[in-house]
C-alpha positions, 0 to 999 in steps of 0.5 A, a space after each residue: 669597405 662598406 658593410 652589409 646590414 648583418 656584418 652592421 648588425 655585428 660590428 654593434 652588438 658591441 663597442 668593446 672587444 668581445 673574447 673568444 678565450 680565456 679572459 686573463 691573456 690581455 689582447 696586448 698578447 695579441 700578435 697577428 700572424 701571416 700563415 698562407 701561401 705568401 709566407 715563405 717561413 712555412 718553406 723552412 719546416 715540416 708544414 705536414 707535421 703537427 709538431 713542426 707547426 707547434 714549434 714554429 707558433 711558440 717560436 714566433 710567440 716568443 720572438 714576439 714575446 706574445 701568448 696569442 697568434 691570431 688572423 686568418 680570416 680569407 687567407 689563402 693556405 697551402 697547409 690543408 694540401 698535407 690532408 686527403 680530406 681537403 687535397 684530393 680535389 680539382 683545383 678549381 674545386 680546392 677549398 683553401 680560402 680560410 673562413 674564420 679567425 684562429 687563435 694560436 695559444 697553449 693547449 688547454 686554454 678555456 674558450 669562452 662563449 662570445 655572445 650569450 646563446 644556447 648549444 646547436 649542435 656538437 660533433 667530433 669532427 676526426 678527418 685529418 685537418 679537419 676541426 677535431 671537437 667542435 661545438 656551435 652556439 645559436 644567438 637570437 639577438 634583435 631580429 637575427 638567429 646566427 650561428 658561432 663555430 668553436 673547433 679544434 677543442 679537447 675531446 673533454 669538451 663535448 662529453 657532458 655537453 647537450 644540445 640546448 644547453 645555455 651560456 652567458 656572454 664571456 663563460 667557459 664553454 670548452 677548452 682547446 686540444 692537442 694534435 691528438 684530437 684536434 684534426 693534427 694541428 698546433 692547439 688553436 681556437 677557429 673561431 667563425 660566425 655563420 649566418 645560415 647553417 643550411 642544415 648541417 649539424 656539429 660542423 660546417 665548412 671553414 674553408 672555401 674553394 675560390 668559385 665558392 668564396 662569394 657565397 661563403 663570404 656572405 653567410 660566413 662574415 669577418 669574425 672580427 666584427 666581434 671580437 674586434 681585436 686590433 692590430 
């Protein structure tokens, strides 16, 4: 498929894998995995409980004898149905098209800033299924300012922080939650990069409604332009 010039711009910001978490998990343990509505394991367990999910990510982690599940990038969930925030909608209007790339690991593992940049803005985002903590970094890199979402951190990583504080390519700016704080989700990283934040400040959408999904595939590139992990 080809590029556009921003989603060119990305892909050549880097010709090695730029990391998204804790540099000592090689990505040889790495692991894509298939979470949406095409999935028939999900019909096994609980996929409203946290729990469940967290035992179904550890299981699929040790069969594949790996310590990062990863992907998700517009796939389409059924998983947000469990949460008010996102269900009670018209279906046309339903966002279930997920917008990032998640890095399903250990809770506590160091998230590091994929590109150097200064802190736009962070929030604690508490709906159910929604992000939990979440921090958002601003790049000015060439001729593009670009925006990078870090969500479902621990509570601990935005207490001390500031808006303007800066970090280097590859520095620990958080660490990832539980289901206590983290929207009730498995820990992982949502990890999803964000051309124009039209406004918005700590948080912004991660998931996309289909009528919608144009719009948000623009503004909302494939994470993995970055971080260039490879199945």
């Amino acid at each position: 498929m080809k590029l556009n010039p921003f989603e060119s711009f990305l892909k050549n910001i880097s010709e090695t894998p730029l990391l998204a978490i804790d540099k000592k998990i090689h990505l040889s343990s790495y692991v894509p995995i298939n979470i949406s509505n095409t999935n028939k394991d999900l019909l096994s367990f609980d996929v409203s409980s946290s729990n469940d999910w967290e035992n179904y990510i550890e299981a699929f982690l040790k069969k594949e004898n790996k310590h990062v599940a990863y992907g998700g990038y517009l796939e389409k969930r059924n998983l947000y149905d469990r949460s008010a925030y996102f269900k009670n909608l018209s279906e046309e209007d339903k966002r279930n098209i997920h917008l990032g790339i998640d890095l399903w690991c250990k809770e506590k593992t160091k998230v590091l800033a994929v590109l150097k940049g200064k802190v736009h803005s962070f929030n604690f985002n508490k709906n159910h299924g929604d992000y939990g903590p979440t921090i958002i970094l601003e790049h000015k890199i060439a001729d593009y300012n670009f925006y990078t979402l870090y969500g479902h951190l621990s509570e601990n990583s935005i207490q001390n922080l500031k808006v303007g504080d800066k970090f280097n390519e590859g520095e620990v700016i958080a660490e990832l939650g539980n289901a206590t704080v983290n929207g009730d989700y498995a820990p992982h990283l949502h990890f999803q990069i964000i051309k124009n934040l039209q406004g918005n400040k700590g948080d912004y959408p991660g998931v996309s409604s289909s009528k919608d999904l144009d719009f948000y595939k623009e503004n909302c590139p494939n994470p993995n332009l970055l971080l260039k992990i490879k199945d």
